[in-house]
N, C-alpha and C positions, 0 to 999 in steps of 0.2 A: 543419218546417212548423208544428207544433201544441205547440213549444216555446221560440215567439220570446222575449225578452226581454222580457216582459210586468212590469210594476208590483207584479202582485197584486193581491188585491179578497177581498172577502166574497160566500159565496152563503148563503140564505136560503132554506126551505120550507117548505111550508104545512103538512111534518109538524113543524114546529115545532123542527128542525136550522139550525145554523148550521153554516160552515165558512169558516176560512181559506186562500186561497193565495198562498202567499208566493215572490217570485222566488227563481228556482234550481228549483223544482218542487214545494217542500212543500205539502202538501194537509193540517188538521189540523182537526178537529172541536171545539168550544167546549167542549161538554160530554163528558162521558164517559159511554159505550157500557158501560153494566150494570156502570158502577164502572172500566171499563177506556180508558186515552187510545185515540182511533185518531190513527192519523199515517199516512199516503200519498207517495209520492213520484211524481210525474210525467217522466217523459224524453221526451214527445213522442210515445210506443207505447204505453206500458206504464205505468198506476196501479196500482203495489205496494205493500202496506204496510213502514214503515220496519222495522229491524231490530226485535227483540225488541216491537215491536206488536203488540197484539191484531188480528187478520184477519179479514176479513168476506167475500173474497175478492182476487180479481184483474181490474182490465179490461184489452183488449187493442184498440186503434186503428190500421190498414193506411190512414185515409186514406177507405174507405170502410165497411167491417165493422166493427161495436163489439162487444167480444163479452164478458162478464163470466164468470168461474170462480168455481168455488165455493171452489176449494184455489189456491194458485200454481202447479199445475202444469197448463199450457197444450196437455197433450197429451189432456188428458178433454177432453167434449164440455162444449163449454161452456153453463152453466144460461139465458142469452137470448142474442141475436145480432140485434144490430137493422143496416140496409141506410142509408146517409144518403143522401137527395135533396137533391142541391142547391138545385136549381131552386126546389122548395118547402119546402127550409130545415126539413126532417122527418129524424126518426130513426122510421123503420118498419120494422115485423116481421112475420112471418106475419098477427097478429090484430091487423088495424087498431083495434081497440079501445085497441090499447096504443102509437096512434102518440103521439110528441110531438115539437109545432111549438120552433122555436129562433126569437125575433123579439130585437130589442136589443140588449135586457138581461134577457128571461126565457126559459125552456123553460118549457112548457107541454103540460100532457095535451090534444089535440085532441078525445076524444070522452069525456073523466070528469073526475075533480078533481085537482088536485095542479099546484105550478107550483115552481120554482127560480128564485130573483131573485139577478140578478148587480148589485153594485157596485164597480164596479171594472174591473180585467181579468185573467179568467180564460178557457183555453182551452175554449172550446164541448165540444171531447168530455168534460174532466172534470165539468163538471156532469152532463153523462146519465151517465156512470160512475158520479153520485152517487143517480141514481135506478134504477141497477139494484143498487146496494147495499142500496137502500132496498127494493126486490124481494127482492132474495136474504135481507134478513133477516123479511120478511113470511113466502117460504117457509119460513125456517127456525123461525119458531115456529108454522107449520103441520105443517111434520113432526115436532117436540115433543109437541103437541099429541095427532096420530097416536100417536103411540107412548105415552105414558103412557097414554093411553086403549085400547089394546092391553096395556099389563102389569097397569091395571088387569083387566083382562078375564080376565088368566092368573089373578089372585088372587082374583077372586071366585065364589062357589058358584054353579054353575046351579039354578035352581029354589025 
């Protein structure tokens, strides 16, 4: 169902990402991620990164649950899990704050900033797979962050 025979298209964000998709399912990123290619593969379920790829995660599509990993392995709890609305064309989560509307040809944050422009034709769940990528690497240089500022802590003198 979310791996028809599509053309391909470019999406766009306001974080300032580009991304290719190209039929057959390739998903691949313009620039490189901290020096490293991403590449993606889509099957309709499942945005994996390709072989020997830098990894950012995993997302995971049933149709109605979108659910991104932080590792490929789909058996931990995964780091978001957003519910799609049809009706209102929404991927929502626990904290409305973090819904985002689907219209066109863009995703968009309903209640902050941040939008994905499609041109082209690209399956609707892979673009929000690309903003939870985009999440999961926000967290991840929040828990960086955490932790150097924790070893700094080991190393420096009280008082």
């Amino acid at each position: 169902m979310y791996k028809e025979q599509l053309k391909g298209g470019f999406v766009k964000s306001s974080y300032e990402e580009e991304w290719s998709y190209h039929p057959g399912g390739t998903l691949e990123r313009h620039e490189p991620f901290k020096g490293q290619t991403l590449s993606y593969l889509w099957d309709g379920e499942t945005l994996r990164p390709k072989d020997n790829h830098t990894s950012l995660g995993l997302g995971r599509w049933n149709g109605v649950w979108l659910s991104w990993y932080k590792t490929c392995d789909t058996t931990e709890e995964p780091l978001f899990r957003y519910f799609w609305v049809p009706s209102d064309k929404e991927f929502q989560t626990t904290n409305y704050l973090l819904t985002w509307k689907w219209t066109r040809h863009f995703l968009a944050s309903k209640h902050g900033s941040g939008e994905w422009i499609m041109e082209g034709e690209v399956p609707s769940p892979v673009i929000m797979c690309l903003q939870l990528m985009h999440y999961a690497v926000l967290l991840g240089s929040l828990e960086e962050k955490a932790e150097m500022k924790a070893r700094k802590a080991e190393i420096e003198p009280c008082g």
